[in-house]
C-alpha positions in Angstrom: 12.1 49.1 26.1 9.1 46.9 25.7 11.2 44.6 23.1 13.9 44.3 25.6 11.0 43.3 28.4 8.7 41.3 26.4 11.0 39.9 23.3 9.5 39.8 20.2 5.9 39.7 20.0 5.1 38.4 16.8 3.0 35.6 16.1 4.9 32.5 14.6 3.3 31.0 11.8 2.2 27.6 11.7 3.9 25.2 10.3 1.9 23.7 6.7 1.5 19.7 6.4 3.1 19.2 3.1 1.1 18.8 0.2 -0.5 15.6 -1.3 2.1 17.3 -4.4 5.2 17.5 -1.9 4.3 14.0 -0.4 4.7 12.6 -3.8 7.8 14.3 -4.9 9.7 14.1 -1.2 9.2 10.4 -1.6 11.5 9.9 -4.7 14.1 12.9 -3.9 14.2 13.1 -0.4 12.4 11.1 1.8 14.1 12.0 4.5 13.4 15.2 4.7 9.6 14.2 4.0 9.2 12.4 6.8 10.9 14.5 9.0 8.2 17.4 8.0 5.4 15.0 8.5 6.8 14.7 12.2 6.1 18.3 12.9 3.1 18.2 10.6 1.2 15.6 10.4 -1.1 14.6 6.9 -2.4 11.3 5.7 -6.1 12.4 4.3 -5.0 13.1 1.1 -2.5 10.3 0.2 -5.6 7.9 1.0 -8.1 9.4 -0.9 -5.8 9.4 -3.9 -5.1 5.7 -2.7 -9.1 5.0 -2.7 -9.5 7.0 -6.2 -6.1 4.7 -8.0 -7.8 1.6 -6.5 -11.2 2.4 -8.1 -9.8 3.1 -11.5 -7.5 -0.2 -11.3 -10.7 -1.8 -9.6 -12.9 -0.9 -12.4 -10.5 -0.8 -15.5 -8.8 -4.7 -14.5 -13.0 -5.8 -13.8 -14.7 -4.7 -17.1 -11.9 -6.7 -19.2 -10.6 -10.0 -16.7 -11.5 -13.2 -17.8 -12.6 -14.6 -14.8 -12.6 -18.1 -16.2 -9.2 -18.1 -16.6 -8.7 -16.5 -13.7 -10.4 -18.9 -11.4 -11.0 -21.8 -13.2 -7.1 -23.4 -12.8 -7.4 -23.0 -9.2 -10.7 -24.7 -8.8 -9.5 -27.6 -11.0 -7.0 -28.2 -8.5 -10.0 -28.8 -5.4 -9.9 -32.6 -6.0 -13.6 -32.2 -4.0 -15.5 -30.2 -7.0 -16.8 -31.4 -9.5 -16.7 -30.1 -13.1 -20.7 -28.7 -12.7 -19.5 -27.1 -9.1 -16.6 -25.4 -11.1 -18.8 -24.4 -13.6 -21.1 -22.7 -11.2 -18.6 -21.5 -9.2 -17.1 -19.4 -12.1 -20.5 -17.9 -13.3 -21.1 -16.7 -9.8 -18.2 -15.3 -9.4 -17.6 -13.9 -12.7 -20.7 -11.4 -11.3 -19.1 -10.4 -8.6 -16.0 -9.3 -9.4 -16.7 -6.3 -10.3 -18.7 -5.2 -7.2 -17.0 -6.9 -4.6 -13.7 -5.3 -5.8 -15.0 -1.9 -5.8 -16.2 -2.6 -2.2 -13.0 -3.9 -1.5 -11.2 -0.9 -2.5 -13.9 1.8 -0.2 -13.4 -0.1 2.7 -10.8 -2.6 2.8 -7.8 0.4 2.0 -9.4 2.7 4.8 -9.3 0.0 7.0 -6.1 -1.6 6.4 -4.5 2.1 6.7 -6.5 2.7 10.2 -4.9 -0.6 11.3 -1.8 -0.4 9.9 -1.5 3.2 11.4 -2.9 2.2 14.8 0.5 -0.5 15.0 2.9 1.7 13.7 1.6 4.4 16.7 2.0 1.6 19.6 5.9 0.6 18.1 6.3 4.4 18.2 4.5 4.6 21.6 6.7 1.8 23.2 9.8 2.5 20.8 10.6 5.7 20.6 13.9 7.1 19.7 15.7 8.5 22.8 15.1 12.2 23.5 12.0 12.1 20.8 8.4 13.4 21.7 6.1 10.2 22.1 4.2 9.8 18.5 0.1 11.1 17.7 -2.2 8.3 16.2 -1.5 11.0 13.1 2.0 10.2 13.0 1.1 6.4 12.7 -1.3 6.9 10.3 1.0 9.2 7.9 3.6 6.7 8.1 1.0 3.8 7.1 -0.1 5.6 4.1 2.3 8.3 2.6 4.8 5.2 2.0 2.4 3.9 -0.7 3.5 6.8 -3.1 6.2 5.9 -4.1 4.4 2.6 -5.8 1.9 5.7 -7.6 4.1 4.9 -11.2 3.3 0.6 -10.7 -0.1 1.8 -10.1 -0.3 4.1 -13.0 1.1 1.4 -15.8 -1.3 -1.3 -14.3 -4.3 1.4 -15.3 -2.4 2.3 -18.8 -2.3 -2.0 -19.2 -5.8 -2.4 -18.1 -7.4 0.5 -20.6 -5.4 -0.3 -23.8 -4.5 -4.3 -23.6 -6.7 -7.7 -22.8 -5.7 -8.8 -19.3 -6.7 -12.6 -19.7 -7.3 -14.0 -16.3 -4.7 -11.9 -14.8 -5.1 -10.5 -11.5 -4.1 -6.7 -11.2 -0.8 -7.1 -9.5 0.2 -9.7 -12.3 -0.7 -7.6 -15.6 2.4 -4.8 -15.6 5.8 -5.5 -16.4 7.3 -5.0 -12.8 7.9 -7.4 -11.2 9.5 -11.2 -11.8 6.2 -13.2 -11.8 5.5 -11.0 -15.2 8.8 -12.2 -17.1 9.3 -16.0 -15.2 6.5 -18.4 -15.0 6.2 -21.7 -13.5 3.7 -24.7 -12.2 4.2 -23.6 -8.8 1.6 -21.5 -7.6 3.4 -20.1 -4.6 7.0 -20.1 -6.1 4.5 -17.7 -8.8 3.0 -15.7 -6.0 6.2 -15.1 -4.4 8.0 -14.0 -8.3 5.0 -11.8 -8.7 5.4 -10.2 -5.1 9.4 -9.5 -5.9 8.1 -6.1 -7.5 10.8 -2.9 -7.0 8.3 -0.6 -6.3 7.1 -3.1 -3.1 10.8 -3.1 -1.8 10.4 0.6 -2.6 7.5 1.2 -0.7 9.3 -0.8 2.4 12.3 1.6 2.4 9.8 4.0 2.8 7.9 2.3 5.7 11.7 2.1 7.3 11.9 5.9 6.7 8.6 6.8 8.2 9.1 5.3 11.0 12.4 6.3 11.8 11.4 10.3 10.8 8.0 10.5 11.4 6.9 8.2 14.1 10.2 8.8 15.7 10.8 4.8 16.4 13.7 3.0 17.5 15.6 1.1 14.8 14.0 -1.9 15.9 10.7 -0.5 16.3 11.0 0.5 12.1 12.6 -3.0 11.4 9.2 -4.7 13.3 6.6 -2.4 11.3 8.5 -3.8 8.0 8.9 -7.1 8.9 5.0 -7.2 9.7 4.0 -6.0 5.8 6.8 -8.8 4.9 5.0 -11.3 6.2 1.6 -10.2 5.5 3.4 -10.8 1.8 4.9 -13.8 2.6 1.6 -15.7 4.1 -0.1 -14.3 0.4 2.8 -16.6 -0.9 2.3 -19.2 1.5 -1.5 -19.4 1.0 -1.2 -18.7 -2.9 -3.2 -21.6 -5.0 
């Protein structure tokens, strides 16, 4: 009698954030349903720390080894207002910070970029959401900012294997791995350069991915997903543009 008054009784269980472990696979064989999870269940902690803890590796392995003469001294040459003394002491100074500001770069500038990057993707959800959807949490637009990313984990991983067992030259770390067109085609044109080196799969990959997020996760319109990509884009383009 009490079943027929009262229903069942029995406490559902929550529903589990999948794992840093999940995240990684779902991205490769089915983002889809990834995302869709990370709608219900939020997470975004884990896939930045291990963003944080790659960046310090490639951070630290890429800084012990560059040659940061050859690194910056090309583009200095082309400042018709220094001088070959102010290029010299440019280089030394900088070839002492490389190291340090990088690392600094990585423990704040990643945290930061996701926070921001998170904080858009939550207003396009906010004033873009998908018909008949719940409104999207800040934690939906900061899973969708971040758990894309994993699918560029194997780029990330050859760059360290590079940077540990080969000389680097005065290449930066997004230029020493053989994935993308800038590492194969090379030409006088800084930006045309920039722009070979930015056509990487895994970039295009991790894109798709933004698309995804914001479609399952965030629950945003079609445009909404199409403006968060289109933002990175040209984040990526003005790198090109402003590439010397």
């Amino acid at each position: 009698m009490s079943d027929a008054l009262y229903g069942d009784q029995t406490p559902q269980a929550k529903a589990k954030a999948p794992s840093l472990l999940e995240q990684i696979e779902g991205v490769f064989t089915a983002p889809r349903a990834l995302f869709d999870r990370l709608n219900k269940t939020p997470s975004w902690v884990p896939a930045l720390l291990l963003a944080v803890a790659l960046g310090l590796i490639v951070v630290i392995a890429w800084g012990l080894k560059v040659d940061a003469d050859a690194m910056m001294r090309p583009g200095l040459e082309r400042n018709p207002q220094m001088t070959a003394d102010q290029i010299d002491t440019a280089v030394q100074m900088g070839s002492k910070f490389i190291l340090p500001f990088g690392i600094l770069g990585v423990l704040f500038g990643i945290p930061i970029f996701t926070l921001i990057a998170g904080l858009i993707n939550w207003g396009l959800g906010r004033g873009m959401t998908e018909p008949g959807a719940n409104p999207p949490s800040f934690l939906h637009g900061l899973s969708s900012a971040v758990v894309p990313s994993l699918v560029r984990l194997p780029d990330t991983l050859i760059v360290i294997a590079v940077c540990l067992l080969k000389p680097v030259g005065g290449l930066k770390p997004d230029q020493v791995a053989p994935t993308s067109l800038g590492y194969f085609i090379h030409t006088a044109s800084p930006k045309l350069q920039a722009l070979l080196y930015a056509l990487n799969p895994f970039t295009i990959a991790s894109l798709v991915m933004l698309y995804f997020a914001m479609r399952h996760t965030v629950k945003a319109k079609t445009s909404g997903a199409a403006i968060a990509v289109g933002i990175v884009v040209l984040i990526i383009l003005l790198g090109v543009v402003f590439a010397k």
